[in-house]
N, C-alpha and C positions, 0 to 999 in steps of 0.2 A: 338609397338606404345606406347609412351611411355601418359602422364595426359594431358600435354599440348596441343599436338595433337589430343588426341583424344576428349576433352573440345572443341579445336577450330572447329573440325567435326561436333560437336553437335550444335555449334552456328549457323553453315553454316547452318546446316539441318532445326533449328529453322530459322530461318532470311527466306529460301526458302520456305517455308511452309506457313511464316504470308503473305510473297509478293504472296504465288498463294490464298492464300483465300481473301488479297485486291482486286486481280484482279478479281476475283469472285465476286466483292461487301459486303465483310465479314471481319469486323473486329474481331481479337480477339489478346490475351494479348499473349506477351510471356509465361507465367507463365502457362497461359493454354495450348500454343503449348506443351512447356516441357514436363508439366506432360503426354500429349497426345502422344509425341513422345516416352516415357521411358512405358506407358500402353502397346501399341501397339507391342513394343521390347519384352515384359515380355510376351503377349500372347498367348501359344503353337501353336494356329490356324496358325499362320501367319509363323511360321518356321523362324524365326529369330534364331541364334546360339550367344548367348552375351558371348561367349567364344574365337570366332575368329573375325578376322577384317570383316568389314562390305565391302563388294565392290560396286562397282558403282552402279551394278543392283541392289543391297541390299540397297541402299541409295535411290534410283529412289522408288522402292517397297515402303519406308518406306515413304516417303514422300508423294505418292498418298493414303496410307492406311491413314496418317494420318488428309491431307486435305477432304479425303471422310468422314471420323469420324466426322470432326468437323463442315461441311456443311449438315451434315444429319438433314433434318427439324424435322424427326419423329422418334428421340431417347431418350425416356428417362434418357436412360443411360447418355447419351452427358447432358441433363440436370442439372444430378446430380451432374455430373465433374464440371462444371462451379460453379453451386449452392459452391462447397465444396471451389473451387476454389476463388469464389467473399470472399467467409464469411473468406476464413483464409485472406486476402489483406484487409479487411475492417472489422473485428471485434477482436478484441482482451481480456485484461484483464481492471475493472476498473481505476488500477491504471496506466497502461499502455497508457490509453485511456488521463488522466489526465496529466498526463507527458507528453505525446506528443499536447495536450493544451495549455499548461503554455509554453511548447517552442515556440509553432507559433506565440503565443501574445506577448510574449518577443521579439522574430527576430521582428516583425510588428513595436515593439515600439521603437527597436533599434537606425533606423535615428531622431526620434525626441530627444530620450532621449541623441545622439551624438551630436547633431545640440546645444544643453544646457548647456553641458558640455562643449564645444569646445569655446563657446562663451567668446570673451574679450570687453565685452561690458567697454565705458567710458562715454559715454554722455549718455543726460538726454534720448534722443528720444531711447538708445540703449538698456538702462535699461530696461526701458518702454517695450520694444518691447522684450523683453527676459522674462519680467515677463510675460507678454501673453503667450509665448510659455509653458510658466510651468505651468498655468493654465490648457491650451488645453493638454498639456500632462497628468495630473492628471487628467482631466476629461476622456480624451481615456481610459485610463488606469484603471480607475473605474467602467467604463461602464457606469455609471450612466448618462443618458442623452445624444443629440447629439449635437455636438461642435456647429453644426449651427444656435441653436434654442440660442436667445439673451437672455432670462430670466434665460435659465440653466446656461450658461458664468456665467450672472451677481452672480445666488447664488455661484455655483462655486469657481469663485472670491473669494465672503464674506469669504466665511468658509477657504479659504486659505488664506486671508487676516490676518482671527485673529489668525491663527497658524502662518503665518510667511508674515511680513510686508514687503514690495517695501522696508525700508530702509535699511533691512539687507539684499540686494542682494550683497554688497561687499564684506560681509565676505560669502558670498556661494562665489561667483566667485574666493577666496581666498586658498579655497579648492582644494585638490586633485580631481583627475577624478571618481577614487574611491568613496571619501568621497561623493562627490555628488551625484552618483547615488542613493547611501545607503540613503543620504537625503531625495532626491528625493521621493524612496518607502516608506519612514516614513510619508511625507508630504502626501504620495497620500491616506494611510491607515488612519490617522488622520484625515483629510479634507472629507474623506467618511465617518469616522465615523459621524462627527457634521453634514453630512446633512442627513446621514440615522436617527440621533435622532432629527433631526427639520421635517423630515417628518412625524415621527411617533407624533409628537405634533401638526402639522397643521402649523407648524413654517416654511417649505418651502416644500422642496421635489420635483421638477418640474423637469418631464421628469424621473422620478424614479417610475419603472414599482413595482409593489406591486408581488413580486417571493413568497411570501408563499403562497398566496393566489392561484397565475396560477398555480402553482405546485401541491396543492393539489386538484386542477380541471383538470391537465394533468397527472398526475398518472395512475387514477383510469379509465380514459377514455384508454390510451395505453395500459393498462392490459387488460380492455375489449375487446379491439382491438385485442390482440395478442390471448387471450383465445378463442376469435370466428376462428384465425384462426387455433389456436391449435384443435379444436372441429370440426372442416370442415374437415381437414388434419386427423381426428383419424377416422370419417367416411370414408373416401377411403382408410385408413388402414383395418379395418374390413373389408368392400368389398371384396377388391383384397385377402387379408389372405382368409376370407369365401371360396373366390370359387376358387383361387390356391389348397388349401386343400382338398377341395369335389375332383374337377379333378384330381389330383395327386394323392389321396390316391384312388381314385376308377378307376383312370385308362380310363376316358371316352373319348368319340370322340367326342364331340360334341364342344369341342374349339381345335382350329386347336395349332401346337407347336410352330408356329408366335406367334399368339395371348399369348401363355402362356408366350412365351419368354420375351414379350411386359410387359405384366402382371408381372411380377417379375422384370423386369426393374423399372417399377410403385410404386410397393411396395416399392422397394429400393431407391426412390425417394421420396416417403414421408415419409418413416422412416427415412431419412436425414432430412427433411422441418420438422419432429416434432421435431428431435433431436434438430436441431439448436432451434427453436423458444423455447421451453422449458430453453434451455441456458442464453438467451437472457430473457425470462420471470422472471427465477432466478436472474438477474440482477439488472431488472425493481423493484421486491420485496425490493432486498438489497438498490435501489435506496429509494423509497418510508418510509425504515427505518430511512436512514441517514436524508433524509428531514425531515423527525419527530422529530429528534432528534435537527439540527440546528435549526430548529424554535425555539424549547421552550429554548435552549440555547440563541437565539437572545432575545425574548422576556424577558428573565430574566436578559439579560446582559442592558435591555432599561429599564428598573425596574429600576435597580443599577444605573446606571448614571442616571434617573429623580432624585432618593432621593438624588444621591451626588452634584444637582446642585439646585435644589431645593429651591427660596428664598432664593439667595446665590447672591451677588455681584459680587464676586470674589473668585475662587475655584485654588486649587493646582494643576498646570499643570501634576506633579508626582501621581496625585493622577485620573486625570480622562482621561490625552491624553492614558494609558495602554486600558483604558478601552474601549474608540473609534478605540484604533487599535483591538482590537480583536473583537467586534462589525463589522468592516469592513471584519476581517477573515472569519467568520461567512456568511456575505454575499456574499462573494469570494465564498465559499463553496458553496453556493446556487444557483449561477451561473453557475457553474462548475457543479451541478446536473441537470440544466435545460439544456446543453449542453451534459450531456450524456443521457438524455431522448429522445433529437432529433435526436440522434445518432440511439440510440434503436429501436423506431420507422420507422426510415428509411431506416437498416438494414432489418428489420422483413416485409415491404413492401417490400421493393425487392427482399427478398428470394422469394416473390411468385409469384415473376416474373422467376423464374427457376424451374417454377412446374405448367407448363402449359401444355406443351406437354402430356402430360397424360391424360388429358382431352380431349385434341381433339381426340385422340386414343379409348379412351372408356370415349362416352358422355353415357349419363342415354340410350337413345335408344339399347346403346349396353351392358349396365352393365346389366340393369333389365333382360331380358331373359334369361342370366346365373345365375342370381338370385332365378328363380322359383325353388321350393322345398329347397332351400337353407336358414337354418338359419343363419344370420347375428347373430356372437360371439365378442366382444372384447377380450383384452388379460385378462383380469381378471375373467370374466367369461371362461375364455377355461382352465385356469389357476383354477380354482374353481372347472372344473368339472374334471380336473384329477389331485386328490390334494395325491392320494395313495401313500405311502413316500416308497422309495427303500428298498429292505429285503437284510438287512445285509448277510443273510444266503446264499443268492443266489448269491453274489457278491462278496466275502468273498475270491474266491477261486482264483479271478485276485489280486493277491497282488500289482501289481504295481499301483493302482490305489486306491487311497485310500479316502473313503469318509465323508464326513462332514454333522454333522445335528445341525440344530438352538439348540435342548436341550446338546450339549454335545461340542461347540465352542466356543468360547468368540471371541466377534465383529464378527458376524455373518455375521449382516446385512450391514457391511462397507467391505467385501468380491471384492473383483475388478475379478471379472469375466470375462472372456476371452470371444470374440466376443460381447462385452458389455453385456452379457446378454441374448443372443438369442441362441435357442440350435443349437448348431454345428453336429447333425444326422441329424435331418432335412432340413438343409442346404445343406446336402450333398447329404442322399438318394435322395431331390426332384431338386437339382442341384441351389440353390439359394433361396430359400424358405425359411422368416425371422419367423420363431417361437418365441415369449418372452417364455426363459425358468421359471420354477417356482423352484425356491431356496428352498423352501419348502418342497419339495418330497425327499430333501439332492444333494449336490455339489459334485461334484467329482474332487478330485486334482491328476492333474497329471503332472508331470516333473515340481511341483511347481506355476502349473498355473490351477485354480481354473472354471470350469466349469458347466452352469446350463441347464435340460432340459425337455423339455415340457411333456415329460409322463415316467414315472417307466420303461417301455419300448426299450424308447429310449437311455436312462440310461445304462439298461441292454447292451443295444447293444455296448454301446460307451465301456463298461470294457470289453468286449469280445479283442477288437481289436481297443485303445484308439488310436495307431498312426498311424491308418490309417485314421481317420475323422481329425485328427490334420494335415495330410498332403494335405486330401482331403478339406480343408478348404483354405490352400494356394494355391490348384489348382484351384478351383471355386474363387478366387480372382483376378488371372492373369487373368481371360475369364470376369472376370463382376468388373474393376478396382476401380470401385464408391465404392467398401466394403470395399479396406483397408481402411480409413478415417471411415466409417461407422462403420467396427467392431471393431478401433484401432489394426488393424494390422501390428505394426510399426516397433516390430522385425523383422518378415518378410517380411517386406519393409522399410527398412530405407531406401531408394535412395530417393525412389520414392513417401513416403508419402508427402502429403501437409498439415502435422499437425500443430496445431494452436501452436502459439506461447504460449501460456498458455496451450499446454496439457500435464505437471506435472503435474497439479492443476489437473485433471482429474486420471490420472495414479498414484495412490498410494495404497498402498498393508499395508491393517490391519497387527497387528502384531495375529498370532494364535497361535502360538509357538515360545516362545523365550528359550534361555538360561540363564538365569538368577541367580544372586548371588549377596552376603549382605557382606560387610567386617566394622567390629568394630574397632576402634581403642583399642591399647592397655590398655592405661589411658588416656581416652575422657576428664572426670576428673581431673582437678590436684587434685594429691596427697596432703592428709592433715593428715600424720600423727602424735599423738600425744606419743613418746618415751615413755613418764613418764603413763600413762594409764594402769591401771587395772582392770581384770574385775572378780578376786578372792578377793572375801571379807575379806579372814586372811590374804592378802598380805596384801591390807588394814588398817587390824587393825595392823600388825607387824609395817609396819611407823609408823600409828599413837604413838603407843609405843614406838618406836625409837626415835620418835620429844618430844614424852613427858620427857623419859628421858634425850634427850640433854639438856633440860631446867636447869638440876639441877649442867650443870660438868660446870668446868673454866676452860679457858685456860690457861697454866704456856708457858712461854719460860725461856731460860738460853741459857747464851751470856758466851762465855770463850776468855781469852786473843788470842786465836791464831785465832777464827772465828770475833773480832772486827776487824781483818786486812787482811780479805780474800778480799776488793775492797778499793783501796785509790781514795781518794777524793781532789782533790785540788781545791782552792777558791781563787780566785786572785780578790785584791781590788787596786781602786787607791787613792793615796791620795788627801785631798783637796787643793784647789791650790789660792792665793790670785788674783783676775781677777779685772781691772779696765774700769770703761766704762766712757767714754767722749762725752761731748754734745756739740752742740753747745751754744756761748755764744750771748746775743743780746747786739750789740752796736749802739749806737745812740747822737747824740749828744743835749741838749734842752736848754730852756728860760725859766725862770722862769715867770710866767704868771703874772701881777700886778694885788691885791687885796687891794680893802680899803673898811674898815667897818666905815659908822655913826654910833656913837652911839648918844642916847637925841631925835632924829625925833619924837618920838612920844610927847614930853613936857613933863611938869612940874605938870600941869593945870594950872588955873587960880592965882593960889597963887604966884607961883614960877616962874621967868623966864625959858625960855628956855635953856639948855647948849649941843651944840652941840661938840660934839667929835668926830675928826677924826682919828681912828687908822689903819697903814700900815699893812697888814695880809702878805705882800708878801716875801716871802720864799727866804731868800742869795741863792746863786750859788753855793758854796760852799756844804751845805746840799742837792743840789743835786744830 
């Protein structure tokens, strides 16, 4: 049978499976079938062969095995699987969480931001009615406020009024489809910037929720939240540890092997519910930093623009729109924090809605009286009271097994431990049973995979005969499936894990041994050598004596007839040559212009009569 076919067998079996638990009144996801139909295949109990083809009766089989799993009101185990199953479909990595944010708001904004672009507006009412649209858009788009409240519009408006006026809507509609959107995101970044800084001065701010402030009132409240349930959750861990241990290590009758079975399902269920929430708490923390961080960056960036505007008329667009856009970034950020908080919290609730059945199972009525004579331990204190470190001497003689101690390891403590952590003897010997190993008493590595365990003991035991709790470990997986996810069992289960899309960020392996090596260049250096350099001082003085004598000699040459004619030299001249140059000449024809001079105008005086004289000045034709 070849992928195809046997893919489409699998869909059938799934498809059959979700329709007999609807008909039962029971929803549930593909995603949970799958995993449940490929658990129940892997379970030796069930005699499934996943080596040969599956026949009719094997398909009927597997289908009622897997509807009855997943309709059982009273299993932990079915818990856990859902639990693991919700958290990887709805929890992922920050940035992942982000990214897929910033896409649903974009698809959202799509039709408005196409309906803008598309637009050929030509009259006045068209205009008009377009520039509203870019408004309501920049306001969606900001978040700031809701489009329906008139006061928000009207600021709205203003501040995108005085970045970009109604009369330049022809050269936007001038623009490529392109060019506008881009527009578009500068107007919307700008226009948020000027009303997040008139809020912050009592200058408007209407309908603009105050995010430093909820945030750091919802922080510290969802951490509490999450820590009470972290601290509920490690109390039914000690419990169920306590007294699986007492009974199993002492062998008693007095809880029946239902009830233990029940009990180790439990355990395995809230060592999941703390796993996650601890993830998720980490989150919350790295959350709470970055809002630390955007605030005092907002608040320093509202600093900077009061003093750049400051008793100022008029300020340099270049000089203060950078700084409203990235003011508005800022608050993008803050938004985007307050949307992964709500995320956080509403995960971290609903995982504890996939850890209830346990409870019902064993309420206080039933816990206490396997409690009597029983000290309740955590893992620190169990871990505390068997801290005695492995004797090299005694385990010395399994070579293939070779062990690790914090004083003699580099990056000890970032060691990625196989079964996360928990010792894998005790897993085994009590068939499910989560011991936190202690790293401390020394690691054991074996075929490269790093193991810790809860007593010297157990230790010893594992180097006697290491591959058989390594195989006894994938067998107790197939019978209790909620462990591969649990202990990251993923080599051993690749099909069939449901691991998070972020579990590299989880799976990485310190470096404890490398091979290492340093290569020099030849001449890193340029070369600066100096020929002429000496570092013997009678060489030294021998120049200097050399230079003082050349001072006193001349140089002679001597030329003989037959060496003046070892290279002829020819010189070619021209001679000079008489050259004439000609101009233009001006020709014109004229008139002699008529002059007459008085002479006498002034008299005589009184004595003399007057004699007046008149002489011709004016110039023959001839003379000109």
């Amino acid at each position: 049978m070849n992928f195809a076919q046997t893919e489409s067998i699998i869909k059938n079996i799934i498809r059959e499976i979700s329709q007999e638990c609807v008909n039962k009144g029971h929803t549930v996801s593909e995603t949970l079938v799958a995993f449940m139909v490929k658990a129940v295949v892997l379970n030796p109990k069930h005699g499934f062969n996943v080596d040969r083809n599956l026949t009719k009766e094997d398909i009927n089989t597997l289908i009622k095995l897997c509807v009855m799993n997943l309709l059982n009101p009273k299993s932990p185990s079915l818990d856990t699987i859902k639990m693991q199953v919700y958290f990887d479909m709805n929890y992922t990595t920050r940035e992942q969480f982000l990214e897929e944010h910033r896409r649903v708001l974009e698809s959202r904004m799509q039709p408005v931001i196409r309906e803008i672009t598309d637009s050929r507006a030509q009259i006045k009412e068209e205009f008009e009615n377009l520039y509203h649209k870019i408004v309501l858009a920049i306001l969606l788009r900001s978040g700031l406020g809701s489009p329906s409240d008139l006061a928000v519009v009207r600021e709205a408006t203003a501040a995108v009024q005085s970045v970009f006026p109604q009369a330049e809507l022809g050269t936007f509609l001038a623009l490529g489809k392109g060019d506008k959107e881009r527009q578009l995101l500068e107007l919307t970044m700008i226009s948020t910037g000027i009303r997040l800084f008139n809020k912050e001065y009592c200058k408007g701010g209407k309908g603009i929720d105050d995010l430093p402030v909820i945030l750091k009132k919802a922080i510290p409240q969802t951490s509490k939240t999450i820590e009470r349930d972290i601290h509920n959750t490690s109390e039914y861990i000690d419990k169920y540890t306590s007294i699986l241990h007492h009974f199993l290590d002492q062998k008693q009758d007095k809880v029946t092997p239902t009830q233990l079975t029940l009990m180790k399902q439990s355990l395995i269920n809230v060592r999941q519910l703390e796993s996650f929430l601890n993830a998720i708490m980490l989150d919350v923390k790295s959350s709470a930093n970055q809002v630390e961080t955007y605030t005092m960056e907002l608040n320093s960036y509202l600093e900077t623009i009061n003093f750049t505007v400051e008793n100022k008329t008029a300020v340099p667009t270049a000089q203060v729109y950078p700084q409203f856009i990235h003011l508005a970034q800022l608050w993008n950020y803050l938004q985007e924090e307050m949307v992964l908080l709500s995320v956080f919290s509403n995960v971290a609730t609903s995982l504890g809605s996939f850890s209830k059945v346990h409870t019902n199972i064993f309420p206080d009525s039933v816990i206490n009286p396997m409690l009597k004579g029983i000290e309740i331990t955590n893992d620190l204190a169990r871990m505390t009271s068997c801290n005695q470190k492995v004797n090299v001497a005694v385990v010395k003689q399994y070579t293939n097994v070779e062990w690790l101690f914090p004083d003699n390891t580099t990056n000890f403590d970032k060691l990625n431990l196989e079964c996360r952590g928990f010792c894998p003897v005790t897993l085994c010997k009590y068939e499910g049973l989560l011991l936190r190993g202690n790293s401390d008493i020394g690691v054991a590595k074996y075929q490269n995979y790093y193991y810790a365990f809860a007593s010297k003991e157990d230790a010893y035991e594992f180097a006697e005969d290491a591959d058989k709790f390594v195989t006894s470990v994938s067998e107790i997986a197939k019978v209790n499936p909620e462990l591969i996810q649990l202990l990251e069992l993923y080599n051993q289960f690749t099909s069939i894990t449901p691991q998070r899309k972020d579990s590299h960020h989880y799976v990485h392996k310190p470096i404890v041994k490398c091979e290492s090596g340093s290569q020099t260049d030849t001449h890193f250096i340029e070369k600066n050598i100096v020929k002429s350099y000496e570092w013997n001082e009678w060489e030294l003085r021998r120049k200097a004596i050399k230079l003082t004598d050349l001072r006193h000699k001349l140089t002679h040459s001597a030329q003989t007839d037959a060496s003046s004619h070892r290279k002829i030299v020819t010189t070619q001249t021209y001679m000079p040559k008489d050259q004439q140059t000609q101009t233009k000449l001006d020709g014109c024809s004229s008139v002699p212009r008529p002059q007459v001079f008085l002479a006498g105008l002034r008299g005589s005086g009184m004595k003399k009569p007057t004699v007046l004289t008149k002489v011709d000045l004016t110039l023959d034709v001839k003379l000109i």
